[in-house]
C-alpha positions as CSV (number, residue, x, y, z in Angstrom):
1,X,-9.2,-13.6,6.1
2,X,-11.7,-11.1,7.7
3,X,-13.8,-8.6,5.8
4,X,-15.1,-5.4,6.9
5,X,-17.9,-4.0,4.4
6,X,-19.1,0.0,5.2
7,X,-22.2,1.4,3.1
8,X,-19.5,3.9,1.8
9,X,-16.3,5.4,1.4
10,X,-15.7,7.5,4.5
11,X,-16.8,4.3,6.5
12,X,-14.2,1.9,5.0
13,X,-11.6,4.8,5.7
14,X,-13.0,4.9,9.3
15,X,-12.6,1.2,9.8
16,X,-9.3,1.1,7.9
17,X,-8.3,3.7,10.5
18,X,-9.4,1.8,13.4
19,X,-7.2,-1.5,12.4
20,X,-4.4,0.8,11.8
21,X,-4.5,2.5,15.6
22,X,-5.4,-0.2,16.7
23,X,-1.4,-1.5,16.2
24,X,0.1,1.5,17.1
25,X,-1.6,1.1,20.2
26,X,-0.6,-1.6,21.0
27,X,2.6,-1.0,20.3
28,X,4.3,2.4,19.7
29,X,7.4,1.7,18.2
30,X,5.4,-0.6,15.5
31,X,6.7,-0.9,12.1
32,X,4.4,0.5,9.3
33,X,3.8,-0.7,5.7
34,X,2.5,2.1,4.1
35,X,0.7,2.6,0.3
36,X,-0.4,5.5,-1.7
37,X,-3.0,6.2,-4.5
38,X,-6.5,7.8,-4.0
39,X,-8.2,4.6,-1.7
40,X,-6.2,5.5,1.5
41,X,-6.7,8.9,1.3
42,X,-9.3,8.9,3.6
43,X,-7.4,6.5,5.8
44,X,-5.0,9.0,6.1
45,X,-7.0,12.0,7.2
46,X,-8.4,9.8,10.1
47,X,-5.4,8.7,10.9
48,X,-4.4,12.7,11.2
49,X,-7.9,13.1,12.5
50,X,-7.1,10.7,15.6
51,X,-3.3,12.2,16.2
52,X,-4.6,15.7,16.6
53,X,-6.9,14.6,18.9
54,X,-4.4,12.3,21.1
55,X,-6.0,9.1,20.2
56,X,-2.9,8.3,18.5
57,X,0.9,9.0,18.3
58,X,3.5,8.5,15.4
59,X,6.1,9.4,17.8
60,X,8.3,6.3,17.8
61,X,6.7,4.5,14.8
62,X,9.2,3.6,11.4
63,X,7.7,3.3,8.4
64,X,8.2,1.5,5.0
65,X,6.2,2.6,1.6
66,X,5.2,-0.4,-0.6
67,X,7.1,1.9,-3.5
68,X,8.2,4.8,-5.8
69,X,8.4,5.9,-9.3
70,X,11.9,5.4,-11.0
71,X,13.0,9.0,-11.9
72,X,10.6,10.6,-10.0
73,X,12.4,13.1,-6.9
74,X,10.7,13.5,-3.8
75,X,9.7,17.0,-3.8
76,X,7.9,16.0,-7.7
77,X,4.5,16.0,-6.6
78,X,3.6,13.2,-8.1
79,X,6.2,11.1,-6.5
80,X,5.1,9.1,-3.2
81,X,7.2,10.7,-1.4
82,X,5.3,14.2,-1.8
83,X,2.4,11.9,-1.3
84,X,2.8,10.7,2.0
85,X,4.2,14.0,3.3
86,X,1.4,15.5,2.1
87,X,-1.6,13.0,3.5
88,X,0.2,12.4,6.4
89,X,4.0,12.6,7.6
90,X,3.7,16.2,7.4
91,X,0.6,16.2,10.1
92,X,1.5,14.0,12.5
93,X,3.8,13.6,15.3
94,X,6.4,11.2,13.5
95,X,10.3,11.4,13.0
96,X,11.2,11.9,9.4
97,X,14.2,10.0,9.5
98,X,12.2,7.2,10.3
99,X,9.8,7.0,6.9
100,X,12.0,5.3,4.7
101,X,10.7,4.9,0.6
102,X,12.1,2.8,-2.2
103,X,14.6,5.6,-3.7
104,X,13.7,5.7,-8.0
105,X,16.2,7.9,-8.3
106,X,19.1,5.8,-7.1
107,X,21.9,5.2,-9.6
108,X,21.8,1.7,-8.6
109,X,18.2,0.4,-8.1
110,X,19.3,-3.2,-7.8
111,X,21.5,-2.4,-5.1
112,X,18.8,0.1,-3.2
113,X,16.2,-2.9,-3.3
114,X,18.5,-5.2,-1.3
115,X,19.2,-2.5,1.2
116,X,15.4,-1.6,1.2
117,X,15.1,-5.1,1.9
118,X,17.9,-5.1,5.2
119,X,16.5,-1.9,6.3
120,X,13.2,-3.8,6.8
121,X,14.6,-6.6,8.5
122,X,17.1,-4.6,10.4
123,X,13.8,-2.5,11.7
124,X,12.7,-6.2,12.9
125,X,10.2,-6.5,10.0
126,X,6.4,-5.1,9.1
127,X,3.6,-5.3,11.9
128,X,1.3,-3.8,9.4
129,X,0.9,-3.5,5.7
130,X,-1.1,-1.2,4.0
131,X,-2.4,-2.5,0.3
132,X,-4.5,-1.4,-2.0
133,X,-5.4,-3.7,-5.3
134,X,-5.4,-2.8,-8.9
135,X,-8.1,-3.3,-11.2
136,X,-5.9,-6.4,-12.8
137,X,-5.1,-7.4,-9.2
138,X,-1.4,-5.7,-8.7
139,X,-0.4,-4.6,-5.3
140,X,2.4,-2.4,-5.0
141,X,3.6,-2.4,-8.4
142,X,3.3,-6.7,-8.9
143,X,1.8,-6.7,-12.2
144,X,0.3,-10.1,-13.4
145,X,3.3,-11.9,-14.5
146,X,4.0,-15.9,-14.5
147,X,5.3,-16.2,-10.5
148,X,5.3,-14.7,-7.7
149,X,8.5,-11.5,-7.7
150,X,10.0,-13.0,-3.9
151,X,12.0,-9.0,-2.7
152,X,11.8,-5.8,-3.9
153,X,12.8,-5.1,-7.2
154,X,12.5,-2.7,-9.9
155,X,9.4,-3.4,-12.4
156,X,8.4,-2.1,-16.0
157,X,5.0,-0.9,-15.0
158,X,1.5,-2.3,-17.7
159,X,-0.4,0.3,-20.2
160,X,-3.3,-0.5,-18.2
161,X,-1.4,0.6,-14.7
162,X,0.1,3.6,-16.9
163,X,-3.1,4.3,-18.1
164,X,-4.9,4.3,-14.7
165,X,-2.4,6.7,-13.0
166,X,-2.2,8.8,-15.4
167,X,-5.5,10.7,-14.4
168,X,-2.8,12.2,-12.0
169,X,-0.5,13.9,-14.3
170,X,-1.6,16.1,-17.3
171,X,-0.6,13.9,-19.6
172,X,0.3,10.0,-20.1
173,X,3.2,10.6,-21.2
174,X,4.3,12.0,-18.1
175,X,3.4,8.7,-16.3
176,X,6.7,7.1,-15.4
177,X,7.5,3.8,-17.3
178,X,9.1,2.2,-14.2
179,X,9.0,1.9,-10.2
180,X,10.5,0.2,-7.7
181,X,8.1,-2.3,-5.5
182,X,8.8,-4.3,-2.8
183,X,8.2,-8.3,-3.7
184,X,5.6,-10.5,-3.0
185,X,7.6,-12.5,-0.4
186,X,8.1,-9.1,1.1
187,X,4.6,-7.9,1.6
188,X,3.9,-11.5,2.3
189,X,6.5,-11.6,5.8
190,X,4.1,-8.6,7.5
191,X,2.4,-9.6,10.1
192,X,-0.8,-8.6,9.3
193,X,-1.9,-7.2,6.1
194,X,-5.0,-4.6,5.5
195,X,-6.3,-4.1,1.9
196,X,-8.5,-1.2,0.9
197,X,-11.0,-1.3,-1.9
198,X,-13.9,0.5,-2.8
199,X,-16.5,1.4,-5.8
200,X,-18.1,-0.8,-8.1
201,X,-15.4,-1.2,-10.2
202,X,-13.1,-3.2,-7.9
203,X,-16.0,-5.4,-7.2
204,X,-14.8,-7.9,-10.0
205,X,-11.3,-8.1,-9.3
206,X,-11.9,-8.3,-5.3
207,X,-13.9,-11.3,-6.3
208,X,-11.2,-13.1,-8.4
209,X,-8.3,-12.4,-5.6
210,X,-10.2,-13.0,-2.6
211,X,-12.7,-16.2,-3.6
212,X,-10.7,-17.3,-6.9
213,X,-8.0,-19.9,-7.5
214,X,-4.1,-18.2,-5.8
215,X,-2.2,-17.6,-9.3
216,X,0.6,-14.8,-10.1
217,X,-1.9,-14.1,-12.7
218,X,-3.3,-12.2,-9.8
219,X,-1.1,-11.0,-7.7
220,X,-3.4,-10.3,-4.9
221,X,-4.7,-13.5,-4.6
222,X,-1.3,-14.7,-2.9
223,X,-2.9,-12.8,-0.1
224,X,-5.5,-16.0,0.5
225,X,-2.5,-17.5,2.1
226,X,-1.7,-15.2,4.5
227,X,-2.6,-16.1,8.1
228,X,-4.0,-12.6,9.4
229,X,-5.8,-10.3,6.5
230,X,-8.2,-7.9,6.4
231,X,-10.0,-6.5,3.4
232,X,-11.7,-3.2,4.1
233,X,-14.4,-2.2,1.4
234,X,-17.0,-0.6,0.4
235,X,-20.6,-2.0,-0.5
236,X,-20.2,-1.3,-3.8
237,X,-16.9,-3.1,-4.3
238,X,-17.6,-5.7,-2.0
239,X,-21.4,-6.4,-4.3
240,X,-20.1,-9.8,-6.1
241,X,-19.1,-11.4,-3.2
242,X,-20.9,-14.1,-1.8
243,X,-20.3,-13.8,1.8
């Protein structure tokens, strides 16, 4: 487990950047894991930053999003699909037909999860995955719960995680009840996972899921036993631990 620590937020984005062109580099047709929510914002606009520029190219790269709101189209601009055309599909190089989300809206979510699932391992599997971490330690939508969820699968989303996203719609009860998330065991078969975390008030939970005990209490901390992470944070939410 490596950290990277930047004085601020448009340095963590900078370095989150970096380890994400850094894969497509080094291989073009690489497989993405992707995430949404404010943190990788300003991962995104490098990442747009560096196409325009040629340092980069999404030409011949696939990518996989961590998950989607149940109910929620794609052209609703709160889904995640709005969210990465908006932050990025839509201003680089890349194929469309080759971002692929969790569909919420599928009449049959159990069977869109397992082919979510095949179309991952039929793309040879994620050389990358982009996480964030919620302030009770979900990533993608794992909520604390008493094991590990193995493939993706569709979730009943926590107040707290209802109440935290719904700073994004005018009103809670807008928030969606439900998503669909790829697993643990999922997330846990990329290659190399990044994490992004910033302000003071991850600093808590980055301490319990990086230095605590590995319990489906907090999801995150399944990442300790991952052989090739990096957690990419600000000072502020990086402040309580002792490294």
């Amino acid at each position: 487990m490596e950290f990277l620590i930047s004085e601020g937020y448009d340095g963590m984005s900078r370095s989150a950047a970096d380890v994400v062109k850094s894969v497509i580099v080094d291989d073009p047709s690489c497989v993405l894991g992707l995430a949404t929510g404010s943190t990788p914002i300003g991962m995104y606009a490098c990442l747009v930053k560096d196409c325009k520029e040629g340092e980069v190219s999404f030409k011949d790269v696939t990518t996989f999003n961590l998950d989607e709101y149940v109910g929620l189209p794609g052209e609703h601009d709160q889904s995640y699909r709005y969210f990465m055309d908006t932050n990025l599909f839509d201003h680089v190089d890349i194929d469309k037909a080759r971002t692929n989300l969790p569909d919420g809206c599928a009449g049959n979510l159990e069977q869109m999860c397992a082919e979510y699932e095949q179309k991952i391992q039929d793309a040879g599997g994620i050389d990358i995955q982009v996480l964030g971490i919620g302030h009770n330690g979900h990533i993608g939508f794992n909520e604390p719960c008493d094991d590990f969820p193995v493939a993706t699968h569709p979730v009943d989303l926590t107040e707290s995680t209802i109440n935290a996203n719904s700073r994004l719609f005018s009103d809670v009860s807008e928030v969606p009840r439900s998503a669909v998330t790829m697993g643990i065991g999922t997330i846990m078969k990329a290659r190399k996972v990044i994490v992004l975390a910033n302000g003071d008030g991850k600093a808590d939970i980055v301490k319990a899921a990086f230095t605590g005990p590995v319990v489906p209490s907090v999801p995150a901390s399944v990442l300790q036993l991952h052989p090739d992470v990096t957690i990419v944070l600000d000072s502020a939410a990086a402040s309580k631990l002792d490294i």
